[in-house]
N, C-alpha and C positions, 0 to 999 in steps of 0.2 A: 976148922972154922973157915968159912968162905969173906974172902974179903967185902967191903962197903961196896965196891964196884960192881960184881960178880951180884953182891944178894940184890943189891937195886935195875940192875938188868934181868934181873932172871923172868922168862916167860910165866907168861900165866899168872890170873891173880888169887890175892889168898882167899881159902876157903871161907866162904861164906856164913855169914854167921846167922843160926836159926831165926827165921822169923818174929818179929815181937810185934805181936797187936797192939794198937792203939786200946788204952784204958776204955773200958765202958763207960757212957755217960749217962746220967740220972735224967737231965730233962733237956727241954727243946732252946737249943740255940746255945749249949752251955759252951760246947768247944767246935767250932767252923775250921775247916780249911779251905784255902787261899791258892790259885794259880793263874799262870796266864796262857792261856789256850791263844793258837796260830794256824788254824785248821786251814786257811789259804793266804797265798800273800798277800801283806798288806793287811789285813784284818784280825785285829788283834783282840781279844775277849777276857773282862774279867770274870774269873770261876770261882764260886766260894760255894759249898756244899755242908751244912749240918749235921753233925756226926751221928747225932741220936735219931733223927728220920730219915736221911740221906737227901732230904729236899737242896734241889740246885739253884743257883741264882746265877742268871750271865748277864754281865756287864759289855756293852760293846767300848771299846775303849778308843777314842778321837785320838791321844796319842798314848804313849808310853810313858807317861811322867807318874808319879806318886801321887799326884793332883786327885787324878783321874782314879787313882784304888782309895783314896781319904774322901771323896767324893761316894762311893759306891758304898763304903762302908756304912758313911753317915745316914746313908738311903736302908739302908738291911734293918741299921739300929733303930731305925726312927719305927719299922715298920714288925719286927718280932724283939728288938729288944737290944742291951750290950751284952756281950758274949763274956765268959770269965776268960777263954785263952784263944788264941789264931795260932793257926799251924800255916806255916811257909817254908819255900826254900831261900835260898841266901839271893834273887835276882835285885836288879840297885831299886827296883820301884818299894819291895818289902823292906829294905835294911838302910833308907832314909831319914833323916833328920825328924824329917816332916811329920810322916806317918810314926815314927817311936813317938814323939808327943802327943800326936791324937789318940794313940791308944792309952800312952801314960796318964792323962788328962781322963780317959775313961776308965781308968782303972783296969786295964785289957793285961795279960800277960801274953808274949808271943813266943813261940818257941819253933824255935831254927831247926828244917832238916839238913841231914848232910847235903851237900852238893851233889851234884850228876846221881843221886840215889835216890831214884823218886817209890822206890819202895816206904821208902819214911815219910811221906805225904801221903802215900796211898789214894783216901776218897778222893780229892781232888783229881788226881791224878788219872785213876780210874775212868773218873765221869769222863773228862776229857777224850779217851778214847773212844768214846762211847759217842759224844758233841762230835768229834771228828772225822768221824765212819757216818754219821748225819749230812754235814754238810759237803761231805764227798762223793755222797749220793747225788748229789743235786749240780746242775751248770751255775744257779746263783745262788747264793742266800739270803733271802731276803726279811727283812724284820717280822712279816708276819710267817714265815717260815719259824724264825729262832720261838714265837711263840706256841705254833701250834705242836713243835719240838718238845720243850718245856711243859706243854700242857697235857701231852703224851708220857713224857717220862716222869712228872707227880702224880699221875694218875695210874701209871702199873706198880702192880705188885710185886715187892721186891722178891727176889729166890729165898733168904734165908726167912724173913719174918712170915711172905705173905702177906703184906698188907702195905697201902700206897705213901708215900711220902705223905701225899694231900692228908690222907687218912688219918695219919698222924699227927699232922697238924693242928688239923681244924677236926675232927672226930665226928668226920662223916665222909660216904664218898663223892665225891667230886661229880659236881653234876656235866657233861657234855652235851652234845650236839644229838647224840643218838635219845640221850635220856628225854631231851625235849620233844624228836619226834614220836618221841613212845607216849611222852607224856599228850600230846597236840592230839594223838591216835586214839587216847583216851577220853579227853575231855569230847571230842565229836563223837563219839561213841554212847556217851555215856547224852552228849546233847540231843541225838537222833533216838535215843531211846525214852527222854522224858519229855518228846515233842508232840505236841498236839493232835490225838488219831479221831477227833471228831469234829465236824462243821454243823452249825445250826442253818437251817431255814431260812432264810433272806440274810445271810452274812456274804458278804461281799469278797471275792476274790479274784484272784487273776488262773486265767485256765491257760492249760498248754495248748497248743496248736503243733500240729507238723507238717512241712511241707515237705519237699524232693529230698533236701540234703540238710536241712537245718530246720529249726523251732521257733516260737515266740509266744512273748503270752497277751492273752485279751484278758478287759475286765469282763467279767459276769456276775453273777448271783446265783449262789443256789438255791434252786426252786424243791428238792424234795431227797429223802434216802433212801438210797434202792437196794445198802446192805451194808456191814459190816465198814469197809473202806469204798466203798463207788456211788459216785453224788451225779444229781440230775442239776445241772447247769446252765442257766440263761441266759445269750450271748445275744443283744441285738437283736428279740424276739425269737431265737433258735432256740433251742436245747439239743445241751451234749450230756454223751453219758463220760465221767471222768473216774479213776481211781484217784484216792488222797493224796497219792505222790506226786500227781498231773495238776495238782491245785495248789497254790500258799495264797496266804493273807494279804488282804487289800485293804491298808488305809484307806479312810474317806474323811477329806478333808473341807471343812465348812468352811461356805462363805461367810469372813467376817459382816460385821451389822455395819452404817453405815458411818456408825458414831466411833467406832471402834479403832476403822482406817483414817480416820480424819486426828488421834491420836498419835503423839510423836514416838 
């Protein structure tokens, strides 16, 4: 038998003990965890992550006081709900006076990882690596940085599910920036194809002109149809010949009466 001295010096630590996942959770927001992200000096981030979509939330944090995560929380709850338990490690802002009452008060249960083992936090912990290879990419971070961040990683799909934090959420996919120019591509698409492909007789329009390097347009009328899309056009006692794409619609605006203008 090796003495107290001898076993507590001895190199190397003890064998590791097999992995334990985190219990599955039934619905959205049931059980969150909790961290504080430091991806550059000085700038410090609350990170709380939803166990059943993996949707993230970051807090930028003014300081480090418990104010500032009882603050963040009341923000999450007011907006998907109170959670049944919070997952943290033991740092002094989670294992405050302050915040054990806000949770007690909510009916919140919280439950402590070991210290320096952030394998027992895990999603949090995870995302974090993930935030911090984000803004190490970058010379600054800047707020609409942390969102388009954020609005990038609820909108991919996770590896195990396949399917987007957003997704889960709200039970549709997230609409973006590309979805609107698809959508913008469509809607003139679909307006260029139910747009007017015939002119009457004395309807009034504006004609194209071209000159050297540029265009403009004149009013005229047109005078007659010479086919399918090409109008006969009269400009100041001219006539041009036009195709319908050389042509759009011309208001024509009445002089009011005389009774009308003298009206407030």
């Amino acid at each position: 038998m090796r003495c107290v001295y001898c076993q507590a010096s001895k190199n190397g630590d003890p064998t590791k003990a097999k992995p334990h996942a985190w219990p599955l959770v039934s619905r959205l927001f049931k059980r969150i965890h909790i961290d504080i992200a430091t991806p550059q000096a000085g700038h410090n981030y609350l990170i709380i992550v939803d166990a059943y979509s993996k949707w993230p939330e970051i807090y930028p944090m003014d300081n480090m006081s418990s104010t500032v995560v009882i603050e963040s929380l009341r923000n999450l709850f007011a907006r998907f709900g109170i959670p049944e338990c919070i997952v943290s490690d033991s740092k002094r802002q989670f294992v405050s006076n302050d915040l054990e009452e806000f949770l007690n008060s909510n009916n919140v249960k919280r439950i402590k990882s070991a210290p320096f083992h952030q394998a027992t936090i895990g999603l949090a912990e995870r995302f974090i690596q993930t935030f911090k290879r984000a803004v190490i990419e970058r010379d600054s971070f800047t707020s609409k940085d942390l969102e388009n961040f954020l609005m990038g990683y609820r909108s991919s799909p996770r590896a195990i599910t396949k399917i987007s934090p957003y997704s889960i959420v709200f039970n549709r996919p997230m609409r973006k920036k590309l979805n609107t120019l698809i959508s913008k591509q469509s809607e003139d698409l679909q307006s260029a194809n139910q747009r007017t492909t015939e002119l009457k007789v004395n309807e009034h329009v504006y004609i194209k002109f071209y000159n050297a390097n540029t265009h403009c347009w004149k009013a005229g009328k047109v005078s007659a149809r010479m086919g399918p899309v090409t109008y006969q056009v009269t400009v100041d006692g001219k006539i041009y010949r036009r195709h319908i794409d050389q042509l759009k619609a011309r208001l024509i605006i009445l002089p009011e009466r005389e009774e009308e203008q003298n009206q407030p």
